[in-house]
N, C-alpha and C positions, 0 to 999 in steps of 0.2 A: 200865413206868415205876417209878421208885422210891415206896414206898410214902409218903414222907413227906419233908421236905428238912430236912436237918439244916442248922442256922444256921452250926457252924462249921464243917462239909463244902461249903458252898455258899460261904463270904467265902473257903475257903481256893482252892477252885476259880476264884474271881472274880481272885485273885492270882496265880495260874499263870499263868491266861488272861493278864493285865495282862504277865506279865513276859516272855511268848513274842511278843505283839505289841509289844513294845520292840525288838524285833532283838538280845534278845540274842548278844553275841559268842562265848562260853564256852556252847559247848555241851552240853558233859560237865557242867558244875558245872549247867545248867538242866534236865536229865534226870535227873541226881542228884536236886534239888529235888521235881521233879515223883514220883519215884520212893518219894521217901522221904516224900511228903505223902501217896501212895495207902498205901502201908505202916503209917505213922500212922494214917489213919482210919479203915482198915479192920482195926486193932489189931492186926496180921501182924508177927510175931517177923523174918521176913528175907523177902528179896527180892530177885529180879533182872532186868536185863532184856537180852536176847540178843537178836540181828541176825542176818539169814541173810546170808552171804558166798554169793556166787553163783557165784563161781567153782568154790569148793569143795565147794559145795550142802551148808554144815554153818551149824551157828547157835554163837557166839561170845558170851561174857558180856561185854557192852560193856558194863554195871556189876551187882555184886554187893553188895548190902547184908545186914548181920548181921554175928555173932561169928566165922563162917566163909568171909567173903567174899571175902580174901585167895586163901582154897586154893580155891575152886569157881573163879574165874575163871582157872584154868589150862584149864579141861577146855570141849572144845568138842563139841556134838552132831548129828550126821549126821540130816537131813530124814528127819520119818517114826521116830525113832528116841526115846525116853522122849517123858516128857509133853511138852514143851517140841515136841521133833520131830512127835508127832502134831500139836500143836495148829497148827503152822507149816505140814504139808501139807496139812490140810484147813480152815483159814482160820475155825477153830472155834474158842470158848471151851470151858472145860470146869473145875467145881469138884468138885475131892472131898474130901471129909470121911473117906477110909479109904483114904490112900495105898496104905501097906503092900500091900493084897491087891488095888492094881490092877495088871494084867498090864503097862499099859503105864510103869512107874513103875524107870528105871537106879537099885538099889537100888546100883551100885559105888560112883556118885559118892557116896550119902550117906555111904554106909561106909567110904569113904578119906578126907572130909572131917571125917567123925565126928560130922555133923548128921543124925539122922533125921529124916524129913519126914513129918509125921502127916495132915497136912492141908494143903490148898492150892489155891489160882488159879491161872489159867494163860489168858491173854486176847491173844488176836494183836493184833499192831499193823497199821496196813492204810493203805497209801497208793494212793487209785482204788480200794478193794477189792479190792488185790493187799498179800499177806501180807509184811513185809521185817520181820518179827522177833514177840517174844513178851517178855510181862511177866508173871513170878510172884510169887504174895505166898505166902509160906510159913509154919503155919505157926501158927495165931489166939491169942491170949495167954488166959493161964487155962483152956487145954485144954479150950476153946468150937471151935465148928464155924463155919466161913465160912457166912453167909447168903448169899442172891440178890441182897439190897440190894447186900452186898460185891460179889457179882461186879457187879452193874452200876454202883457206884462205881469198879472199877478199868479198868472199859472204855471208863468217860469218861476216867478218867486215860491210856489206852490210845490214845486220840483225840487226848488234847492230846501223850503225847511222840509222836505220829507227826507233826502239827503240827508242832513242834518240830524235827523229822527233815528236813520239806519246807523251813521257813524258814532252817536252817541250809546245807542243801544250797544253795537260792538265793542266803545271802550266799556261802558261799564260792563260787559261780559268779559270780558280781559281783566279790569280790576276786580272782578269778584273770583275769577277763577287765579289771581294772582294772589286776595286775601284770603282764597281758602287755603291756597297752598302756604302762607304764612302762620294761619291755625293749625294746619297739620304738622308746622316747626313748632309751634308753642306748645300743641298737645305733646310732642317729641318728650319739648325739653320740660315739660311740665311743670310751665311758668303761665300765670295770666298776667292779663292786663290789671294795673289799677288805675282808675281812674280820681283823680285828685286835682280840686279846683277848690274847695273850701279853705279857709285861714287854717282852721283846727286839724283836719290832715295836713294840708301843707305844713303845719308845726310838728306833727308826729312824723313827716319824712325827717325833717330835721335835725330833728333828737333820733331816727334809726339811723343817717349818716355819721353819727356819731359813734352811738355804740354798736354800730355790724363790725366796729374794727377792733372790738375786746372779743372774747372767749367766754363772756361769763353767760350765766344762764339768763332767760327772759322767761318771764311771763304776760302773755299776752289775755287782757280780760275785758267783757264785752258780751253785750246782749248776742244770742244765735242769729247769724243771718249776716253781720255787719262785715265781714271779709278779715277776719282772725288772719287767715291761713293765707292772703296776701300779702298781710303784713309781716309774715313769718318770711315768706320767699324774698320779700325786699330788703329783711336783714340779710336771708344769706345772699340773695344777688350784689349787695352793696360792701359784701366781707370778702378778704383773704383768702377763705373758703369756696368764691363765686365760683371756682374752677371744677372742685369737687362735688360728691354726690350731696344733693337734696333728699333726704329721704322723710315722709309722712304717714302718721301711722293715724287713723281715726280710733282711738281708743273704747269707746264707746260703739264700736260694730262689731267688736267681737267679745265671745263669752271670757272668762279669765283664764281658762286651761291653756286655748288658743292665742291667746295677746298674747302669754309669756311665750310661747313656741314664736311666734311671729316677733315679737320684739329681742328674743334673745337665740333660738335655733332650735335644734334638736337634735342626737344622734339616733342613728339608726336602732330601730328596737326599742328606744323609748317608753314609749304608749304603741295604745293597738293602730294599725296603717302609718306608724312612722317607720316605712321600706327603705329609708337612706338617707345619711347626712342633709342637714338644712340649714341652710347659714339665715340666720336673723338679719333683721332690719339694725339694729346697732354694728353688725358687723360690715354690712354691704353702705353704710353712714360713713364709715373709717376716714377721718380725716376729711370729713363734712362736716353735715347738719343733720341732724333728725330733727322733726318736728310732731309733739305730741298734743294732738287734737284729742280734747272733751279729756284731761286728766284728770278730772273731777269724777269720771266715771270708773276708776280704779280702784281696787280691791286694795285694802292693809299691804295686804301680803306682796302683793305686785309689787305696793309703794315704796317698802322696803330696798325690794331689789333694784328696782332705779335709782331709790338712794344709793345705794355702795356704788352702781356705775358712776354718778355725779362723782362720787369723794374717790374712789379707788384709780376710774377707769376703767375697771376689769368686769366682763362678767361670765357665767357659766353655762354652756349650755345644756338645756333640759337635757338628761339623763346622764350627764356630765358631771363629773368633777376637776375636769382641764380649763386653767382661769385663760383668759382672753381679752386683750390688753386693746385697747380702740383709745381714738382721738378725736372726739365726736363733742358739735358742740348740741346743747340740747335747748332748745324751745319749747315749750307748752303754751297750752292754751284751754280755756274753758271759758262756757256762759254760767256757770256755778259762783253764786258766792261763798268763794273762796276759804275765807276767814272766817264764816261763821262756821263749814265743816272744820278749820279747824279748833274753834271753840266746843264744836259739841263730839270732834273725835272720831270724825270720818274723813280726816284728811292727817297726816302724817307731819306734825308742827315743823319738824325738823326737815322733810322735804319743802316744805311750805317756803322755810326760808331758802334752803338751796336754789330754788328755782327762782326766787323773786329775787334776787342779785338785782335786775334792773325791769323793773316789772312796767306794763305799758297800758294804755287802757284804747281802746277802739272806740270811738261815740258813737251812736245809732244813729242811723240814716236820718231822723229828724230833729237833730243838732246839726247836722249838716249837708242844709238844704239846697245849698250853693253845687252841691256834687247831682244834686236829684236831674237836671237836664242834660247834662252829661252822662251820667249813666242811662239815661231813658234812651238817646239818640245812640250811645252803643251797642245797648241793648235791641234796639230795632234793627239795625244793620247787621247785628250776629243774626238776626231772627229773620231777616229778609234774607239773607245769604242761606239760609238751610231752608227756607220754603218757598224759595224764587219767586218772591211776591215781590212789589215796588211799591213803597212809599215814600210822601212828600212830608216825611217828618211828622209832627202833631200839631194840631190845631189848638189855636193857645184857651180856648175853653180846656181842652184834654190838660195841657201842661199845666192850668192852672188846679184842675183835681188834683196832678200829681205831686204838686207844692202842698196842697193844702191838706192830704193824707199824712194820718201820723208813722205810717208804716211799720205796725211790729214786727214784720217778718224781715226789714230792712231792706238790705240789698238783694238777699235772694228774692223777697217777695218782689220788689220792684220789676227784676229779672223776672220772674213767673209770670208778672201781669203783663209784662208789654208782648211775652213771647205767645202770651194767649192771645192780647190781644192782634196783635200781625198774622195769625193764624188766622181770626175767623175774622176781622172787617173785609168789608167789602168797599171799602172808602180810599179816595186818594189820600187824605191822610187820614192817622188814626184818632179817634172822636174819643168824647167824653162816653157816649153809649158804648165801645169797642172798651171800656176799662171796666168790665162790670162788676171786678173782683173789690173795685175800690167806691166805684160809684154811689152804692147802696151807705157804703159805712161814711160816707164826705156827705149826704144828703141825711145821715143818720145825727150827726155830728151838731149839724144846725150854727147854731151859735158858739158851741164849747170851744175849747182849749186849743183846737188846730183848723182856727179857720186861714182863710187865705190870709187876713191880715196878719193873724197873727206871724203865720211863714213869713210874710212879708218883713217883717218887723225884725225877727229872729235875723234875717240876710241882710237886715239894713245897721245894726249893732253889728257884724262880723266885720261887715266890707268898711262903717267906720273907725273902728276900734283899730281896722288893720292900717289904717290910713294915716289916726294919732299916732299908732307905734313906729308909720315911718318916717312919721316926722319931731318925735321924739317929745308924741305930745303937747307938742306946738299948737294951739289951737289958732290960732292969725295962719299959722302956714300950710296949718292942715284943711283948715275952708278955703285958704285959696287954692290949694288941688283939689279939693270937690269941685269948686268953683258955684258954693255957697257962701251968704254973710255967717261972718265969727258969731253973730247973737243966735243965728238959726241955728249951727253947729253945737253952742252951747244948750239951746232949750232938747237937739235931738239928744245929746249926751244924757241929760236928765230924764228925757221920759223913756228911753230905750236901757235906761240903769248901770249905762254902759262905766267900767271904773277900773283904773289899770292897776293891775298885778303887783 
């Protein structure tokens, strides 16, 4: 037991307690706390506190405190391996007052970091009495020796961050079993997320709060991959219509006998295995939205029949001749250019215009590179939620490939790489090697057209030009919200080509 209870080691302790049974949400910053209050009053120049990765069976500085905290939290420790590593295999505390000449004491790290370690704790952390990390205080001020009190003040502090460890783990098992049950509403209602932080999306919600309140038709046009079929749901969730059915037809997955059966019905007898009425996707749309994906991929003949729905209303079902009256509004979409099938006569001119009433264009993923960190960190969190892995986000080498990728596949492909890569790293966060899908073609790239600066460049014209526009231009009033000079403002304007509309 401790020999004696200091008054402000016991209120400080009484306030850790207080602030871990709150459910703190900010884990880091309450392990900090806790970290830096054993440090404190056990008068320890630095400290840290490291976690075993079980995969890797190494221990990790999941926080380093001191003048040299920065550089130690690079280096990670193999079980069994300096103080830290013994103390983590055998589930043992241990204080020494004469680092230097103990055998088990990695004299590299002190010496690359350029902290000698004279003295020190070293107390496991223990959840059930299994070992999941270690806390050092390093270290004692005025070239004093750690007492026994110390060590058992810091093993109660040792108690409370493994506490800390248990009740964090718990919420986030609570919020991930809360976000799935929230994907299984979105799957329901068969709505995604968009994620939108660029000037140029942000403009194109603008202009659809606009028009989701007409009836007229959209066409939505756009390299494959870029979220078409986002932008369709956000007309209709932002329309009149938001109450009624969404209905999407990928036109392009099925052969053309089948589209029309699926987009317009069937009666029974029909064709051969049509055993009973079938109500179409236009009809089950009634007073919604249909949304036609890949219409570029349709047949003359189809294209026809969609016309008369547009202009009539009405349409018939396969082996029918009873018209059928709907209120449906219609969206398409294709990565096809458009306009040249209907120059050379594989697109229907006169549907051409019908549909392009108010036609929309999507930018590919690297025009709008401002969205790429936001969708990466969504992306990881959908993909940590279905493969109960944990990550600490990416490591800005990694974020910086992901800028610097031109991405033809856009946003799916983005999606594809991150979910590969949270699959197979083995890293607390995800690394530039875990992106392999992109790593090769960013390393391939060299110098050309999408290097980092150039992304860099691209983000620095958005987040300007958005800054002019809301200052109406103003170049005096718009450097002074950068909180750059008007001359610097004017030379970026020019070399980034930036010029308003």
């Amino acid at each position: 037991m401790l020999s004696r209870i200091d008054t402000q080691k016991f209120n400080t302790l009484i306030e850790v307690n207080a602030l871990i049974n709150s459910n703190h949400t900010d884990i880091h910053k309450l392990l900090t706390l806790i970290l830096e209050s054993a440090t404190r009053l056990c008068e320890g120049d630095a400290s840290s506190l490291l976690l075993i990765n079980k995969e890797t069976n190494a221990l990790f500085f999941e926080l380093a405190l001191g003048t040299k905290g920065a550089e130690v939290k690079h280096f990670t420790v193999k079980l069994g391996q300096g103080i830290a590593g013994w103390v983590a295999q055998h589930n043992q505390s241990l204080l020494l007052n004469d680092v230097d000449h103990d055998d088990r004491h990695l004299h590299e790290i002190a010496e690359q970091v350029g902290y000698p370690a004279k003295t020190m704790m070293a107390v496991p952390l223990r959840i059930k009495d299994v070992c999941i990390g270690v806390i050092e205080i390093i270290n004692k001020l005025g070239y004093q020796y750690f007492s026994k009190d110390d060590l058992e003040w810091v093993e109660i502090f040792a108690n409370q961050s493994a506490l800390a460890i248990v009740n964090a783990k718990s919420m986030e098992k609570a919020r991930d079993e809360i976000s799935f049950l929230h994907s299984q509403l979105d799957i329901e209602q068969s709505y995604h997320t968009l994620i939108a932080k660029s000037p140029i999306v942000l403009e194109k919600l603008e202009i659809i709060d606009r028009i989701a309140q007409t009836d007229s038709s959209v066409l939505i046009l756009g390299e494959s991959g870029v979220g078409k079929e986002l932008f369709a749901e956000q007309l209709h969730m932002r329309s009149k219509r938001r109450d009624k059915p969404f209905i999407r037809v990928n036109c392009a997955a099925l052969p053309e006998n089948l589209l029309e059966s699926e987009l317009f019905g069937h009666v029974k007898g029909a064709f051969t295995n049509a055993v009973s009425n079938r109500k179409g996707r236009f009809e089950s749309a009634d007073g919604g939205t249909i949304f036609l994906d890949e219409i570029g991929d349709t047949s003359l003949l189809l294209q026809a029949k969609l016309l008369r729905v547009i202009q009539q209303k009405t349409f018939e079902k396969v082996g029918s001749n009873t018209k059928i009256s709907v209120d449906v509004r219609i969206l398409a979409a294709t990565n096809k250019d458009i306009e040249a099938m209907v120059e050379n006569g594989s697109f229907r001119s006169d549907l051409y215009y019908r549909l392009n009433v108010l036609p929309m264009y999507v930018p590919p993923l690297r025009q709008r590179i401002e969205d790429i960190p936001e969708l990466a960190t969504f992306f990881l969190k959908k993909s940590m939620l279905e493969t109960k892995k944990r990550f600490d986000g990416f490591s800005s080498e990694a974020m910086d490939a992901l800028l610097s990728y031109s991405w033809p596949g856009n946003v799916r492909e983005l999606e594809n790489c991150v979910q590969r890569a949270c699959v197979l790293s083995k890293n607390r966060q995800i690394e530039v090697e875990d992106l392999a899908i992109i790593k090769t073609a960013v390393a391939s790239q060299g110098t050309g057209t999408r290097s980092l600066k150039t992304a860099v460049n691209v983000f620095k014209a958005h987040f300007i030009k958005k800054a002019l526009e809301e200052n109406n231009w103003n170049q005096v009033i718009t450097a002074r919200a950068l909180d750059i000079q008007r001359t610097y403002l004017s030379r970026l304007i020019k070399e980034l080509a930036i010029v308003k509309e």
